[in-house]
Structures are given as C-alpha cells and as structure tokens.
N, C-alpha and C positions, 0 to 999 in steps of 0.2 A: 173414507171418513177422515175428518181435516186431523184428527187427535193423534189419527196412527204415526202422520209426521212429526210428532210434539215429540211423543214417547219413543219413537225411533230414535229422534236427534236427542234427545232430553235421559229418555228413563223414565221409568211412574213415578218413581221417587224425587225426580227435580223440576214435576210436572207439577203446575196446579190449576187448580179450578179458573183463576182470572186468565193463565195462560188459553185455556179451553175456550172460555168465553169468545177472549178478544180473536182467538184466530177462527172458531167457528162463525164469529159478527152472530150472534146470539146473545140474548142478556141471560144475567146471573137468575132470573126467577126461573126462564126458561130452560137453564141444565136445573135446576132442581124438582122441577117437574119431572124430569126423567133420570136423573141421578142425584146419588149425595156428597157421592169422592168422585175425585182422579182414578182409583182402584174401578172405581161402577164400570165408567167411563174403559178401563183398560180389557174388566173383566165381559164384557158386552165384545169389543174388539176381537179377544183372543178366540171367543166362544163364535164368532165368526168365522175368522180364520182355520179354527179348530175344523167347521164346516164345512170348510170349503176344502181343507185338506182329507177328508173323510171322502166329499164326492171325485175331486180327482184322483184320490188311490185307485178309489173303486172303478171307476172308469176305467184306468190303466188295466186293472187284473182283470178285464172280461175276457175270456176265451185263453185265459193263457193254461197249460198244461201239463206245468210240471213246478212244485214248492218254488226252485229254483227259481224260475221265470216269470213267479207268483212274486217272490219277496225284488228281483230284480225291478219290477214294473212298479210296486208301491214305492219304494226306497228314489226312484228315477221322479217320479208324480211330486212326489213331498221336494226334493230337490230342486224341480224345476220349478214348483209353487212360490219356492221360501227364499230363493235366490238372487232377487232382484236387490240393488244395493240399499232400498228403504225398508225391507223385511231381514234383508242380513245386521242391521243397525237396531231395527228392532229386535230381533233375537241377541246380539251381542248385549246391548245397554238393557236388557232387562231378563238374562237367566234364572236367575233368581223368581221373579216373579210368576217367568212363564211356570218355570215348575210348580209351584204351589198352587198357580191356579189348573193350570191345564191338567192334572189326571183325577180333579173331580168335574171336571167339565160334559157334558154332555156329547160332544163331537167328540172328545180323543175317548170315553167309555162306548161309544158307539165303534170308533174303528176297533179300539181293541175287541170288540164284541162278533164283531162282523170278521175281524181280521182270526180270530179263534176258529169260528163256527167254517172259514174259508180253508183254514189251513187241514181239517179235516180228514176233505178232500183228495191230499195229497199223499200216497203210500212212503213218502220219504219221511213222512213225520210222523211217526206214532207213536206217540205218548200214550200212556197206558190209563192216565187221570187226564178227567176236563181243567184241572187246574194249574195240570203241564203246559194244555195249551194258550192258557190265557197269562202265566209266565214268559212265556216264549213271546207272546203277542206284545207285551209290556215292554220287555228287554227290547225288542226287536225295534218297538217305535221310538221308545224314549233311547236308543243306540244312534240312534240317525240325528234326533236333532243335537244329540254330543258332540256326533262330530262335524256337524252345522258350522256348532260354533266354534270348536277347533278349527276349521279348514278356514275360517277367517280370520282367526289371531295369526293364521301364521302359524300355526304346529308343524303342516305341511303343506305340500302342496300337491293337490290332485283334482283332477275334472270331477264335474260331476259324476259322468260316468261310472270312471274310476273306483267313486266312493259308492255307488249303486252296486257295482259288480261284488267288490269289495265286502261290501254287506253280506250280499245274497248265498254269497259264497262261505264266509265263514258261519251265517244259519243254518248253510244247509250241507255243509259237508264237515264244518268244525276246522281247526287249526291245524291240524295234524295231515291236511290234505290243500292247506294254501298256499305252500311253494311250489307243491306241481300246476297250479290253476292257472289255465293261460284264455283270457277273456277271447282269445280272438278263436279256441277250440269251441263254444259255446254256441249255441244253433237257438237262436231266439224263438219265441213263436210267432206267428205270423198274426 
C-alpha cells in the first residue's frame, strides 16, 4: 500500500488525506469512499500488518518443543517481518500511534490469544491463573516491539538474533539466570 511509505517517511500526524490522494493517483471522492482520516487509512494498514505478524509467528512456532524455542521462534518471525528499513521508519515516526491502536486490534488480540492458549503447552510455564498467561502473552509481545524501536535509535546495538535469544531467555529463565546464558549452548529445534 502506497500510504505505508507516506507514514513511514512522514508519521500519521504529518500525513494528510491530499498527501494520500496525490501519491495513490486516486481522487479525493474515491478515499472517501473507503475512509475519512489519515488515521482510517493508518488504522487499516497496522491491522494488516498486525496479520500478517500473527501468521508468521505462528508459522515459526510449529513443531517447536520447548517454551524457550516457542518464545525464540516468535520473537525471530516479528524481527524479521518488521525489519526492513521502511517498517523500521514506520515503527520509529509513529510509536505512539502503533500503540493505541495495535492492542485493540484484531491481529495483535488474536496472537495474544493464540500466544496464551500456545504457551500452555509448555511445563516451564505454569501459572496457576489463565490470566497469568495472557499477562505474560501481553508483556512478551509488546517487549519486542520496545526494543524494535530501541535497537534503531541507537540504544544499542545487537543482531536480530541476539535480541531473539535475549528475549526468550529472560521469559523463560528470568534475570537472575542471564549471565550464565550462552546462546551458542542452546540446541534449537529442528
């Protein structure tokens, strides 16, 4: 979608409707047909995205066999989805937005949903309440796109990888077990 480049480069906020027009060569009747802001417009976008980071998590985690390798593989899927320099632009120039709209969206309440019901599965994680696990599911996704946008300002600097392992590892072992954690001891699944 031509917009995604607008609000990459621009932001929603320094985006407008005649910007939208002129660069999708659509007239002004024809977005109102299908939208009435900039916002419609972004909010249609994210809730795509949102989608399509639901189906490559989920891809990722089939067959995998332990929490660890579970949260490794979604954390890897969303990083390599969101990475590209026109998604890193648009996650930087619009924080803000993403969040208010993304956790009543349809795609990010489906992964958390799916991402709850998945982790289950796993004896390393047993919360005692369903509501432990859908905390857990919350923190866990909205954790990763943090430090999205940290590892692009510059906070630090780390591979994707890195910030995969990184992840999975303090979900599922906690803090108090990450200076012994050496990625290269870790046995992936296959």
């Amino acid at each position: 979608m031509a917009s995604l480049s607008l609000f990459s480069e621009k932001g929603l906020e320094n985006t407008s409707i005649s910007d939208i027009v002129e660069l999708s060569n659509i007239g002004r009747g024809t977005f109102y047909n299908y939208f009435n802001t900039p916002k419609d417009v972004f909010c249609e976008i994210l809730d795509r995205l949102n989608c399509e980071i639901n189906f490559e998590v989920k891809q990722a985690q089939a067959g995998v066999t332990s929490a660890y390798c579970f949260l490794h593989a979604s954390f890897k899927a969303y990083f390599d989805l969101v990475t590209s320099d026109e998604m890193v632009m648009f996650h930087k120039n619009n924080q803000n937005q993403i969040r208010s709209v993304s956790y009543g969206s349809e795609g990010i309440l489906s992964l958390v949903k799916n991402m709850k019901e998945d982790l289950k599965r796993f004896p390393e994680v047993s919360f005692t309440d369903d509501k432990y696990f859908e905390m857990f599911s919350l923190i866990a996704i909205s954790s990763a796109s943090e430090l999205l946008v940290c590892l692009y300002h510059n906070y630090f600097e780390a591979s994707k990888e890195e910030v995969s392992h990184f992840l999975a590892n303090v979900f599922v072992s906690g803090l108090k077990n990450y200076s012994n954690f050496n990625t290269e001891n870790v046995v992936a699944d296959e």
